[in-house]
N, C-alpha and C positions, 0 to 999 in steps of 0.2 A: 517617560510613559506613565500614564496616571493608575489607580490601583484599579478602576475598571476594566483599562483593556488588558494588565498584566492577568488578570480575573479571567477575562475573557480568551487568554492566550493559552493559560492551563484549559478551560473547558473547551476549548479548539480541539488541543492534543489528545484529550482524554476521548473526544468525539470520537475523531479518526484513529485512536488506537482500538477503538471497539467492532467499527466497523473494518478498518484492515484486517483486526483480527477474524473475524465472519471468515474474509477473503482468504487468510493464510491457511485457517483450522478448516475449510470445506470447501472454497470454490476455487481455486488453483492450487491444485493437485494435492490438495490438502489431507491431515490421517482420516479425518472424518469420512472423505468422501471414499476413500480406496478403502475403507472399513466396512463401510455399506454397502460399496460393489462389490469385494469380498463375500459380505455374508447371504449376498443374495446369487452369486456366482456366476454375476456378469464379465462380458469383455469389458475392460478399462479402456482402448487404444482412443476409440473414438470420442468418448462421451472426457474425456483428457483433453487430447487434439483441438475440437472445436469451443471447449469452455475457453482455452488460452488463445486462443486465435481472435477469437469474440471479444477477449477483454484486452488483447492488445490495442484491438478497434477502438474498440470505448476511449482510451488512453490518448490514441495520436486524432481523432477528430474531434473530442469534446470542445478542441477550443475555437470550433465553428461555431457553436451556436453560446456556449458561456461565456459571455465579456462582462460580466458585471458580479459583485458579493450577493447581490440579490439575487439572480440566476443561480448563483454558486450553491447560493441556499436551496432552491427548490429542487435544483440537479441530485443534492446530495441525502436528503429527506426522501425526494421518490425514490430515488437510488434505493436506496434502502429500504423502502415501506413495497416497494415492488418487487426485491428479491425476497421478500417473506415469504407472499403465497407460491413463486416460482420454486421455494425450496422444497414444500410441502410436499410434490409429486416421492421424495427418495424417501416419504415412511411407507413408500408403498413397493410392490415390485417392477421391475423394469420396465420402460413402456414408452412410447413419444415421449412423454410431459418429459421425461428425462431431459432428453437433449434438447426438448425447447426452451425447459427451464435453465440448462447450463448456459447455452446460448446467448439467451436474451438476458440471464443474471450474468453471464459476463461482462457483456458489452456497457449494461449501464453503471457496472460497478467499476466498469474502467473510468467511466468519465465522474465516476463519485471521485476518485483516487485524485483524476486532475484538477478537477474543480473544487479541492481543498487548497492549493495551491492560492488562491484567491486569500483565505482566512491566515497561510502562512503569509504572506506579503502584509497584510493591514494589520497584524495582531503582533506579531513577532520584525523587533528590530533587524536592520540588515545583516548586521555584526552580531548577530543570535541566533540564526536561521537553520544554523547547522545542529545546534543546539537541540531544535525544535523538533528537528526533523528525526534527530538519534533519542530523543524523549520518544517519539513516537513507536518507533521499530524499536524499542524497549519494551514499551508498555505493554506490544500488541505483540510482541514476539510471547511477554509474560503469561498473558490471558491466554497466547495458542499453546501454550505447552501444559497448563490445566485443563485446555480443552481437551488435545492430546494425549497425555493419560488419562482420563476418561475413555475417551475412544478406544484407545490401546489397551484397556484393560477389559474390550471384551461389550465395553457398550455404546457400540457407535450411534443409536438410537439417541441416547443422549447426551453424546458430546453432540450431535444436529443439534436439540434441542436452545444445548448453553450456549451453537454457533450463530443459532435465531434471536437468540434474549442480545445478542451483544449487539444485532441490528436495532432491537428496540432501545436497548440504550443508548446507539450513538442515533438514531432519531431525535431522543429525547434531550437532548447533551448539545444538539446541534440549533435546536428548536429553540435554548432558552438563549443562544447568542444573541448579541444586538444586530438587529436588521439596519442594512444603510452605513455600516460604522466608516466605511473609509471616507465619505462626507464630512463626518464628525471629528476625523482625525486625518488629516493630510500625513504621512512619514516622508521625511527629506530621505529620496532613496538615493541621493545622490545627480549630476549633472546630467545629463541625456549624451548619449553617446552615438557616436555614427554607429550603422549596422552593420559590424563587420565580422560576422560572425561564423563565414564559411570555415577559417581555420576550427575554429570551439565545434562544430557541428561536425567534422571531419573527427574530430580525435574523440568525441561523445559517440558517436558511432562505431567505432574501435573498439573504446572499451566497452559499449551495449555487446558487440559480437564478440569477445575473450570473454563477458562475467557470463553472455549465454550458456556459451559453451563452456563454464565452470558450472555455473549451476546445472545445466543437463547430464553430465557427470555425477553430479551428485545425486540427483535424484534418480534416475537410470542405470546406475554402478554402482554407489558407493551405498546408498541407503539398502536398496535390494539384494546387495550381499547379505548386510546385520538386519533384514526383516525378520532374521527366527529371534531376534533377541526383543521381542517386542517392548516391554516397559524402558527398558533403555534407549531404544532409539526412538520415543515417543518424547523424549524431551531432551536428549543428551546432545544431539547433533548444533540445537539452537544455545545451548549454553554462552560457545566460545562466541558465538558471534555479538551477542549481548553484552560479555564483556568487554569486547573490541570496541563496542559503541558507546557504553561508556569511558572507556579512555579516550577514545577520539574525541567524544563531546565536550570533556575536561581540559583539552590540549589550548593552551595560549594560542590564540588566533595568527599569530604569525610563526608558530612550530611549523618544522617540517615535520609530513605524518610520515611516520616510519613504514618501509617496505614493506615487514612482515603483515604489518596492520594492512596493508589492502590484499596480501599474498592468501593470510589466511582467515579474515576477515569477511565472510559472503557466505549467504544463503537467496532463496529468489527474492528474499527483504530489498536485499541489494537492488537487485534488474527493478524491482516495482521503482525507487529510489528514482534512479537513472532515467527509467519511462517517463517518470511526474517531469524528471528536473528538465525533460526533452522536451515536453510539453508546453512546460513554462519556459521555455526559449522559444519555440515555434511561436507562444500567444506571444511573448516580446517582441517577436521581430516584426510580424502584423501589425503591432500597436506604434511600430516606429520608436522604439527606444527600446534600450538593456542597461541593467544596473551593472555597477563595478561590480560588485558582491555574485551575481549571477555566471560572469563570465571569470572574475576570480576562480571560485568551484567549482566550474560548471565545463 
């Protein structure tokens, strides 16, 4: 791979780790946001509810209308140049715009989240992907937990703020990529394989409904026990997970990943993970092919 698209494969990851982290630290069930419903002393159930329902949407239809890096690109720029002003409504007090803006910034940050999927295929080798993907939920796990203490210390105003700049940066970060690249660059992703993919799709489904219902534990149980410990559970819960991902990332491509590592390994990083990787098998099987490397992990 030449030093351009290795170039291009950091400012990929660095993109989508600014904008996932938007998504982590405010708009799925983020501290930010239950910081600002807190201080304005709204109900949470609904304006929760329909933000994750909205961007599970985003997630399983994007790959109706993105079939290309070029789409990929404009999907993930409005993406995010349109949950700006939608965020604006929460400096203010409760009201519609609330749940319009969760809403509607759900849905299209779901299909930001698959329509990077596109930039991990062209930019990032097959045999590296996994790589790319635990750089990314590093980086943006790192930025939500600066965000997060912020918030958690009392000024969820401007943890909003530094969850907005991180939409202008991955804008900006996404904007300077090369348009068109995978013309420029073919990747041998391997032989074209029949689609047979009911078994992989039966057992990704499995494990989407076990890490659900880990993650709904943990955020419904485990976090709202230690909510009076605030500064610690603002960044302490994301820790282990971060370093579970990097050792995974580190591991010889043909280790077997140890038990504990997926046992105690998960936050909703994870479930985003799994959604993208669901994605990208639904756009595969449409497109009449699936790589080794997809159904390897996948």
């Amino acid at each position: 791979m030449s030093k351009n698209f290795k170039e291009a494969r950091l400012l990929s990851i660095a993109a989508f780790s600014f904008s996932f982290a938007y998504l982590l630290s405010f708009l799925f069930e983020g501290q930010v946001l239950y910081g600002i419903i807190d201080t304005f002393g709204a109900q949470t159930n609904q304006y929760i509810l329909f933000a994750i329902i909205s961007h599970f949407a985003g997630l399983f239809t994007c790959g109706y209308f993105v079939q290309s890096q070029r789409m990929a690109r404009y999907t993930m720029i409005g993406a995010m140049a349109v949950c700006l002003p939608l965020t604006l409504p929460f400096f203010f007090a409760p009201s519609a715009f609330w749940l319009v803006g969760l809403v509607l910034a759900g849905y299209i940050s779901g299909c930001a989240v698959a329509a990077w999927g596109y930039y991990l295929k062209i930019f990032t080798p097959k045999n590296e992907r996994l790589k790319s993907c635990a750089d990314m939920l590093i980086f943006s796990n790192i930025i939500m937990i600066a965000i997060n203490v912020v918030a958690g210390s009392g000024f969820p105003f401007v943890g909003l703020v530094l969850s907005m700049l991180c939409l202008v940066i991955g804008i900006v970060l996404i904007w300077l990529l090369p348009v068109d690249a995978a013309q420029a660059m073919r990747q041998d992703d391997g032989e074209k394989l029949p689609c047979q993919l009911k078994k992989p799709m039966l057992v990704l489904f499995l494990f989407v409904a076990v890490i659900t219902v880990n993650s709904g534990l943990m955020y419904q149980v485990i976090n709202p026990a230690f909510e009076h410990l605030t500064g610690l559970v603002s960044w302490y819960w994301a820790v282990p997970y971060i370093i579970t991902l990097a050792v995974m990332r580190n591991l010889p491509l043909k280790a077997k990943t140890p038990v504990p590592i997926y046992r105690y390994g998960h936050d909703y990083g994870s479930v985003h993970s799994v959604y993208a990787a669901w994605t990208q098998c639904y756009r595969l099987y449409h497109c009449g092919y699936a790589d080794a490397w997809s159904l390897r992990h996948f």
